[in-house]
N, C-alpha and C positions, 0 to 999 in steps of 0.2 A: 636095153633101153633103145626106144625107135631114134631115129636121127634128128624126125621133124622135130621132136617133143624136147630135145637138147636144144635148139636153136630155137623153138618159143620161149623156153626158157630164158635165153638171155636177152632175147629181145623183149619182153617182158617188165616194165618199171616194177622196183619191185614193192610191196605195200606198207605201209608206215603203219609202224605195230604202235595199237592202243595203249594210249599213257593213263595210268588209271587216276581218277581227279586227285587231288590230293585232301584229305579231310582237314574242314577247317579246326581250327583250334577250340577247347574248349575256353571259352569267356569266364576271366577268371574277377572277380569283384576286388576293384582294387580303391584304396584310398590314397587323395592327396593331403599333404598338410597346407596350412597357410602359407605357411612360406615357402613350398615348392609351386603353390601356385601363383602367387607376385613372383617367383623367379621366373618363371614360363611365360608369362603375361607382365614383363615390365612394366612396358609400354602404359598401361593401364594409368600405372603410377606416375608415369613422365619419364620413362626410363627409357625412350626410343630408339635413340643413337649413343654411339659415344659423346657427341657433344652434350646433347639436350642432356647425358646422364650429371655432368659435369655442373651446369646448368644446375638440376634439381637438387644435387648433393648440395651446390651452395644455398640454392634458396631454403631448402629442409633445415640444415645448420641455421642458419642467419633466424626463421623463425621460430625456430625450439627456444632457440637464447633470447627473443624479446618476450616471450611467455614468461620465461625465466626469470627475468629481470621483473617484467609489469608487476608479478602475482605475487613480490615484496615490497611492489613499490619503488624500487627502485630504476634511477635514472640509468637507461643500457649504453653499456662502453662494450663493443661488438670489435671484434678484431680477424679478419678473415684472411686468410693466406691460403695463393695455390702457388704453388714450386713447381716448374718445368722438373722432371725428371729424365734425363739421359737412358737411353738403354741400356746402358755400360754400369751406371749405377742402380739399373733398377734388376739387373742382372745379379749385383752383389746383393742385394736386398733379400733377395730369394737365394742366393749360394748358387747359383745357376755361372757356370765361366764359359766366357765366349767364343765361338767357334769356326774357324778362318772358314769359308765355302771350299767345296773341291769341286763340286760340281755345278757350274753355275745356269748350268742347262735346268734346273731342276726347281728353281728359285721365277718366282710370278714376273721379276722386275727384268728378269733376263731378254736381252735385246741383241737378235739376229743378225748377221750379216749384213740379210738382204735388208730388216726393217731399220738396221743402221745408214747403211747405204741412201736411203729413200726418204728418211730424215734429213740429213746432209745437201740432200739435194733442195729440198724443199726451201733447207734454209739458204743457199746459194741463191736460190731465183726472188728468195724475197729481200738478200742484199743487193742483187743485180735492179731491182723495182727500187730500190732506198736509191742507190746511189744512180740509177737514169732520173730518178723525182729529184734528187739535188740538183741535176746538170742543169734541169730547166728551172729551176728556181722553183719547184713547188713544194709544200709544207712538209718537210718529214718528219712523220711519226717514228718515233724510237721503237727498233724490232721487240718483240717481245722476250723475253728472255723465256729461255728452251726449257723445256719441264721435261725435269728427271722425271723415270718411270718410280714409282713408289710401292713397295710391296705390298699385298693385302695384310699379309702378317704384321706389317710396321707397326705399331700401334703406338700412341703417343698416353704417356703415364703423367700422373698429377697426383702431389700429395696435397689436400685438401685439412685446413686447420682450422678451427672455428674456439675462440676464447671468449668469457662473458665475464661477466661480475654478476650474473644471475644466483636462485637458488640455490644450485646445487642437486645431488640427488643422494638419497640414504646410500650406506656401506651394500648393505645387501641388493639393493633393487636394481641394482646396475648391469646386473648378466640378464634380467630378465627387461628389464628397461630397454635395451641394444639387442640380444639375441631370441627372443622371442613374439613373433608378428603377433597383431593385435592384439596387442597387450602395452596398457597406457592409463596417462590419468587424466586423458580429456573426452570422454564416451558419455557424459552427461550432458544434458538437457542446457548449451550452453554454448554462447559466443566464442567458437574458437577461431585459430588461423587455420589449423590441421584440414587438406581435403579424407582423407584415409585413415590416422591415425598410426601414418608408419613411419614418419619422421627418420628419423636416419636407421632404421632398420634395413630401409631399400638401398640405401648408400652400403651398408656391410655386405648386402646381396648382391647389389652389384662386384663390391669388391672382391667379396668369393668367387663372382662367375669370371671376373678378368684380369687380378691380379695374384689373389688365393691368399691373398697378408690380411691380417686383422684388422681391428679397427685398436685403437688405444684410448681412455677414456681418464681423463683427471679431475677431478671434482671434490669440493668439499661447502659444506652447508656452515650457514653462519654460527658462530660461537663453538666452531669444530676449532681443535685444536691438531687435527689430522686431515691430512691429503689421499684421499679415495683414489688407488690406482688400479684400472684393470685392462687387459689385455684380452681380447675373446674374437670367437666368430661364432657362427653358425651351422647347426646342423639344420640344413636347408629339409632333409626328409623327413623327421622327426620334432622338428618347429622347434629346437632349445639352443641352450646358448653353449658352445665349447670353450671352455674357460683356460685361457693359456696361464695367467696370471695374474692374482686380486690380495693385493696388498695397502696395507695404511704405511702413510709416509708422514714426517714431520712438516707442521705447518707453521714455520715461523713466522711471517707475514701476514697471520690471519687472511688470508686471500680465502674469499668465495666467488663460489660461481664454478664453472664447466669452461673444460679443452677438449676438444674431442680431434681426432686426427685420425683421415683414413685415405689410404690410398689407392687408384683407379684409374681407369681407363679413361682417357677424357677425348676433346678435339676443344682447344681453348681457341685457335684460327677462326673457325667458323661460329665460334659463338659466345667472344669477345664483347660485339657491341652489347648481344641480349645481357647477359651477366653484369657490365658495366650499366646498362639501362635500367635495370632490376634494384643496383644498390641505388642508382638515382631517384628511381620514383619511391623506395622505401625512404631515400631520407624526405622527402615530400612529404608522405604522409607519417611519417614520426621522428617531425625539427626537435624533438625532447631525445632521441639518440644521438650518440657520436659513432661514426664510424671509421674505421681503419680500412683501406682495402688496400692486400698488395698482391701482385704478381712476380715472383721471384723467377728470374731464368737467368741460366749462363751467358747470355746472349744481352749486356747488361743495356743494348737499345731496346731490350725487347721488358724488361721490365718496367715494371705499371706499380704507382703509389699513390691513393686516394684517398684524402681524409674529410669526409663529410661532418662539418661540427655541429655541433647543437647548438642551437638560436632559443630552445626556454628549457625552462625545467617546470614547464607546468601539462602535468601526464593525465590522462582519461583516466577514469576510475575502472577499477576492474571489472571484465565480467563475471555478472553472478548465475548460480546455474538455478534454472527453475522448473517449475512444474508443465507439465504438459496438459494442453488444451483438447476438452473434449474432442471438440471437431475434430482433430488431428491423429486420433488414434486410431490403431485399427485391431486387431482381433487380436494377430499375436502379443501385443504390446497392453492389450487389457487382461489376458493371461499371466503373461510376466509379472505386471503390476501385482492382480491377485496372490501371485505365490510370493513375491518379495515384502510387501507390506506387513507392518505390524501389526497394524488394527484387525480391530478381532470381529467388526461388522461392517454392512453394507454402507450405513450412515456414515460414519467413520471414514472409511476408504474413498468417498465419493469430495470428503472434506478436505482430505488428509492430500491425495493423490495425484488433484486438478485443479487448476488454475479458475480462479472464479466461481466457485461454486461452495456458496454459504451453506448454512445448514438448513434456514426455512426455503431456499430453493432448491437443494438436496433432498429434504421431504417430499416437496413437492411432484421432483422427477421420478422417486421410489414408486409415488400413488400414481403416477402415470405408468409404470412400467408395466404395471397388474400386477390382480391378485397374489400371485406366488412369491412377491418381492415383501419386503415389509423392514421396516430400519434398522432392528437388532436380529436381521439375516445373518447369521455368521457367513463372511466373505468366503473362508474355506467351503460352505459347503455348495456356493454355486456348479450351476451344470454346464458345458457346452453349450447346451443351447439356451441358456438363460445371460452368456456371454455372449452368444448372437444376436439375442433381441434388447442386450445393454447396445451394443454398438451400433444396429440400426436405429436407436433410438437417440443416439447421441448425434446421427449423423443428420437428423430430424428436428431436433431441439434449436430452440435458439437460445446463446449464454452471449455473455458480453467480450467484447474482444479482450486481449490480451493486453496489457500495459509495454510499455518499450523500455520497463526501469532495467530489465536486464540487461541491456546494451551495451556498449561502452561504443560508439564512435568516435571517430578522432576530435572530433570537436570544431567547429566554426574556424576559432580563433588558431588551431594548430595546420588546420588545413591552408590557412592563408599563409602563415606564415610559411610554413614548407613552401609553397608557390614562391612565397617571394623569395625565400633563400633560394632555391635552384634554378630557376628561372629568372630573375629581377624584372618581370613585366611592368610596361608603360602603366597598364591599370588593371586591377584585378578587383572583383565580388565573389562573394561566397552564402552560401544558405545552405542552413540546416533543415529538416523536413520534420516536420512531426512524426509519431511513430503510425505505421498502421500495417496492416496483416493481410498474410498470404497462405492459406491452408490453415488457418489456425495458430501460426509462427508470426511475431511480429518484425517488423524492419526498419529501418529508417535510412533513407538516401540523403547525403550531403553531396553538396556541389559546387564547382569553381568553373568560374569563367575568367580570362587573362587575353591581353588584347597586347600585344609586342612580348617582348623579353630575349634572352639570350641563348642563343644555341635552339630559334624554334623555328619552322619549317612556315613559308606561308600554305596558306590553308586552317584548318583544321587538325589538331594536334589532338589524340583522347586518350587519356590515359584514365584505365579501369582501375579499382579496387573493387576487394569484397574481401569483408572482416578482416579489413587495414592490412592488405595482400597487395600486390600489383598482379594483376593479369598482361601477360605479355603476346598471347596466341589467340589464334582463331577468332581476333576481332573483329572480322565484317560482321560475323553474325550475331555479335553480340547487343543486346537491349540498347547498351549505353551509343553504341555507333550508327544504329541504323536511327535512332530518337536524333542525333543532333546533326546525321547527313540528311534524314529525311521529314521530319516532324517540325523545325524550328525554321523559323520565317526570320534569316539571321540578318537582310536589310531590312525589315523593319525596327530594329535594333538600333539603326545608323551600323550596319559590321558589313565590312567586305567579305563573302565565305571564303574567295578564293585569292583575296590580295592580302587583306591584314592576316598577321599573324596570330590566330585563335589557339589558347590552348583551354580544352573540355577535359575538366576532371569530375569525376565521380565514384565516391565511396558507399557503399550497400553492407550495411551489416543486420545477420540475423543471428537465429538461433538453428537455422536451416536455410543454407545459400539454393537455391533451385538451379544447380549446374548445370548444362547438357553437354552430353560426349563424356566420351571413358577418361577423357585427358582433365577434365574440368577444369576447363580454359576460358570459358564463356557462359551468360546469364541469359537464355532462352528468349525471345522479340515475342512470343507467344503468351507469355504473362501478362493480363492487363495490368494489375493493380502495380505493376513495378514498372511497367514503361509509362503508366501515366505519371506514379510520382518522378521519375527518372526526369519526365518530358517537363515539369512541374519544376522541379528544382532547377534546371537550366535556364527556364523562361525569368524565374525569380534574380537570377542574376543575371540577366543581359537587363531585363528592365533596371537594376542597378547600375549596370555600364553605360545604359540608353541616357541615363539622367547624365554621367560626369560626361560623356560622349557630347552632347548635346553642348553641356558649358564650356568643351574645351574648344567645341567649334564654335561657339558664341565670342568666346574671348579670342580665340585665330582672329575672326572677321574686327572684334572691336579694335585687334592691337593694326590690324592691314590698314582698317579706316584711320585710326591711329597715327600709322608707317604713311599714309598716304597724303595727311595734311601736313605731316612733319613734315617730308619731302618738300611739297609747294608753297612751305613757309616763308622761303626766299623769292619764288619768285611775286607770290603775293603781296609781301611787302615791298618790295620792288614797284610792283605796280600802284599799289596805295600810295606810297610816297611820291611817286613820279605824278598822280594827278592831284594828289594836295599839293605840289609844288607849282606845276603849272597853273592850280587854281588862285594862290597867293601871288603867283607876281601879274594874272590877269588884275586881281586884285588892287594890287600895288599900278599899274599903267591906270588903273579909272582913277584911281586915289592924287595922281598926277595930275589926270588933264582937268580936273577939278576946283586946283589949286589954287588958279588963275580969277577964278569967279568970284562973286559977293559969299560972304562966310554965311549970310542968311540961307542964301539958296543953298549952300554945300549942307548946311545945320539939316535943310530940309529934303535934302536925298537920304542922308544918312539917315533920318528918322524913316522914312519911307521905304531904305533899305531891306531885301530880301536876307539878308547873310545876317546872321544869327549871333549875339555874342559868343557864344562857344567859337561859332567857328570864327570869331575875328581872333579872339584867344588863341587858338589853334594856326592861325595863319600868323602871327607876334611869335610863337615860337618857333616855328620852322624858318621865318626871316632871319629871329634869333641866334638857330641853330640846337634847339634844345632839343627837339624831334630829330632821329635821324634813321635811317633804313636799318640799322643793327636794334635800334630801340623799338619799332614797328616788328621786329622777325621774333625779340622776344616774346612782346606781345599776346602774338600767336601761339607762340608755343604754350606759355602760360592759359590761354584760353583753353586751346587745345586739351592740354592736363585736367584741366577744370572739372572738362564736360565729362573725360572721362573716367573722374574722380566721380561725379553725381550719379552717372548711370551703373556705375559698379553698385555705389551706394543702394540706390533706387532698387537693383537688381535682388541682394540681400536684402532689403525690407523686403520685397515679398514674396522672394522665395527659398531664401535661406533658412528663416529661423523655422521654417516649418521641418525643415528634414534634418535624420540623424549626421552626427560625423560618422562616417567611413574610414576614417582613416586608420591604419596599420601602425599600433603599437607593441613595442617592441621590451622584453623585459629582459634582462642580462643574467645567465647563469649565476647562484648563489654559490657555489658549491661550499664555499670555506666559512658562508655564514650560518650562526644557528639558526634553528626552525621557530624563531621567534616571531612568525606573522602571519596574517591568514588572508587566504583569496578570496575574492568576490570575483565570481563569475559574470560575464556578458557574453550576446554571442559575439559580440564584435571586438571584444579586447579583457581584460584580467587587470583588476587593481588590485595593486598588493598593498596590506596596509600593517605597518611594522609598530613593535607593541613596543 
């Protein structure tokens, strides 16, 4: 080998040998279940953080158990309980024993020499700043107390309990009721609370993803003489339920209704007020429950007990579930209908299927549809595209709206009362809307306006509903907020927007809430037909408030004119007296140098005399003494009353008897009485009349 040719060699970089691609993978068709995909996509459901999970588990519990309660009629006694659980105990819960650190280097919370060192210091310069601000006398703020480093891993656990006097649910339907997503029995055509239909199924899910314990479930339905217990979770890849345990217990106590207990990952710190906010506005809008709420912890300042009671027992009538309106359908959903139905023709099914639609105007749409349709079509044997030109033609057609009988909103009368039990406002109105329609779905907006009260913020206070919910999120952009910061002209009113205390509530129930966002948190500003009635039912009750508004400031200024004569009653009569006194002894010196004369001449001043009998009368008693400055101040005041006894008077003849009372009556739990009486409705109040 030559020499040069060694020495190019190693000077030479040498070349990076070809990596050959790597082949992608073959794409293999894979399936998810429902419930791996709410596990994947919580959030969807409200499952965001650990708080907000916390959060949703109570509110999911709290509203399964007033469905539960309503849909027998019965008055809901809701009892909810979260437990602080320890990691020491939630350690034993799972058999898991706990294990001293060796390596502390290795752990998130671990804190450095140097970042010890630089803390310490931090904190010295900012007692050396405390204690120079005391030397000179200026205000010291108390140091902040020093925040331990917190592990990621920490996780704070919460057993969550929710008891009813509801339903109940059957023996068997229990594993599939809890461990199987969508699967339920509110999916029809009908007023529910549910956004999803997953009720505490996402509470198990969560619980598998972060604590891996089951849920426990005790229930038993009326005229049971047994206690349905079971123990289960989920198999999250397969959508069913894994059943630990499903046994009948003795029911001594005839007790119905549902306990449901499951344990999770929570953050009760950060989301304290929401959850304490949630059970307030639920008793707002349903004063016919009692509620229980506690918070159990070790830490016995830190425990929380609240009992929200019930002010009636007079409950909304239940949602009924109904037919679906032409407009409203669309392709897949006039398919389905076809294979599910009974009826065995076109006439039939058109009768049978849809909301408003008679049979002589069911012929009628047949002969429009054409030729190829005809009334005793057998509905089996339509085509694809004879389903395409039903639904363009339906989307064409005009039929009569929808009725609002399937409703149930809270009612006038329950909505005020809530206001006034939790709030106690200076003055509150309320209206209910007629019903009217948005795609085909009808709705109806109730509304409250409240002017002071307790525990409320000046400004503008709004608290949402939809189908007798609280919406607690993403309220700027909801219908009901932008309508009452920016639509309503609140000094023409007589209302201060940013001095008096306003609280704006508003209730929306349909048969299809028009949510936007995956969280459905808020009702879309881009709907007319719902922000007009929204805008509609606010104005109806400030004009309420505008009218006592108006009297309360009419009687302020009568009782001030009032306060103001009173006040100068003294010195008024003071001054009265003082010159009918001086005018009596002017009087009295002519009456003297008079004396002297012939009695014809005196006879004939006196008759020529200006001074009046009254007033000689009046000068005889104050000579007398019967007149005196305390009897003059009565007088007055007596006058005073007089006038403003007439103008009250005066006031009510003509504008009293024309308008209704307003006024908030109140009926008192029967519980222990029998059902011997029957209601008559108003929207403004409920007379019970006993038999």
């Amino acid at each position: 080998m030559e020499p040069g040719g060694s020495s190019k060699s190693q000077t030479e970089p040498k070349k990076r040998q070809s990596k050959t691609p790597r082949k992608p993978k073959d794409s293999v068709l894979e399936q998810k279940s429902p419930a791996e995909f709410f596990a994947e996509n919580k959030n969807i459901a409200g499952f965001d953080n650990p708080g907000k999970c916390l959060y949703t588990t109570v509110r999911e519990l709290v509203e399964n158990s007033l469905d539960s309660t309503e849909s027998i009629s019965e008055l809901p006694v809701i009892e909810i309980t979260i437990e602080d659980i320890e990691k020491s105990k939630f350690n034993s819960m799972i058999g898991l024993i706990d294990r001293d650190r060796v390596d502390e280097a290795l752990y998130d919370d671990y804190e450095t020499a140097k970042a010890r060192e630089k803390r310490l210091a931090k904190e010295a310069r900012a007692q050396e700043i405390q204690a120079k601000n005391a030397s000179v006398g200026k205000k010291v703020k108390e140091p902040p107390a020093s925040k331990t480093m917190k592990s990621r891993g920490e996780a704070s656990f919460y057993k969550v309990t929710c008891k009813d006097n509801g339903k109940g649910m059957p023996h068997d339907d229990i594993p599939n009721m809890f461990g199987r997503v969508l699967s339920g029995t509110k999916y029809g055509l009908k007023q529910t609370r549910g956004k999803f239909g997953l009720g505490a199924k996402m509470a198990l899910i969560w619980s598998k993803m972060s604590t891996g314990l089951p849920i426990e479930i005790l229930s038993s339905m009326k005229s049971q003489n047994y206690i349905s217990f079971c123990r289960l979770d989920i198999d999250i890849h397969r959508n069913i339920p894994h059943v630990h345990l499903h046994e009948k217990r003795d029911n001594k106590d005839r007790w119905h209704g549902a306990e449901i207990q499951v344990v999770i990952e929570g953050n009760w710190t950060t989301y304290r007020s929401k959850i304490l906010h949630y059970m307030r506005q639920m008793a707002v809008i349903t004063p016919y429950a009692e509620f229980l709420f506690k918070f159990v912890s070790d830490a016995s300042d830190k425990s929380v007990t609240i009992r929200f009671a019930r002010r009636t027992d007079v409950m909304p009538p239940v949602p009924l579930e109904t037919k679906h309106h032409p407009s409203s359908v669309d392709l897949l959903l006039i398919k389905r209908l076809i294979e599910e139905t009974p009826k065995q023709n076109l006439l039939q099914f058109l009768q049978h299927e849809f909301v408003n639609i008679r049979k002589a105007y069911a012929e009628r749409l047949i002969g429009e549809l054409g030729p190829e349709f005809s009334p005793k079509m057998p509905i089996k044997s339509i085509t694809s595209q004879q389903i395409v030109r039903i639904h363009q033609f339906f989307r064409q057609a005009k039929f009569d709206d929808p009725s609002g009988d399937c409703l149930s909103p809270a009612g006038e009368y329950n909505l005020r009362l809530g206001i006034i039990k939790e709030l106690h406002p200076d003055m509150v109105a309320t209206y209910s809307g007629s019903a009217r329609v948005f795609e085909g779905h009808p709705f109806i907006v109730e509304a409250g306006v409240s002017v002071g009260g307790k525990d409320v913020k000046q400004g503008l206070n709004i608290f949402r509903f939809a189908n007798r919910i609280p919406l607690l999120f993403e309220q700027g952009a909801d219908v009901v907020t932008r309508t009452a910061l920016k639509r309503i002209n609140w000094s023409s009113y007589k209302i201060n927007q940013t001095q008096d205390k306003i609280g704006v509530f508003v209730s929306i129930v349909s048969t299809k809430i028009p949510f936007k966002g995956t969280g459905k948190e808020y009702i879309g500003d881009d709907i007319t037909e719902i922000a007009s009635a929204v805008k509609s039912a606010i104005q109806q009750c400030c004009i309420q408030l505008k009218t006592k508004i108006v009297k309360k400031i009419q009687a302020r200024e009568q009782q001030e004119r009032k306060r103001s004569l009173s006040m100068y009653a003294d010195n008024a009569a003071t001054a009265a007296y003082n010159v009918l006194e001086a005018m009596e002894k002017s009087q009295a010196s002519k009456k003297q140098r008079y004396e002297d004369k012939d009695a014809e001449m005196h006879k004939e001043i006196l008759t020529h005399s200006t001074v009046r009998k009254e007033t000689r009368e009046l000068y005889e008693e104050i000579s007398a003494g019967a007149i005196t400055k305390e009897m003059l101040r009565e007088k007055l005041l007596q006058h005073v009353e007089q006038v403003d006894y007439e103008m009250a008077l005066e006031y009510a003849t003509h504008s009293g008897v024309s308008e209704e009372p307003r006024e908030a009556i109140f009926i008192q739990s029967l519980e222990a009485a029998e059902d011997n009486f029957m209601d008559l409705h108003s929207p403004a109040f409920v007379f019970r009349l006993f038999c």
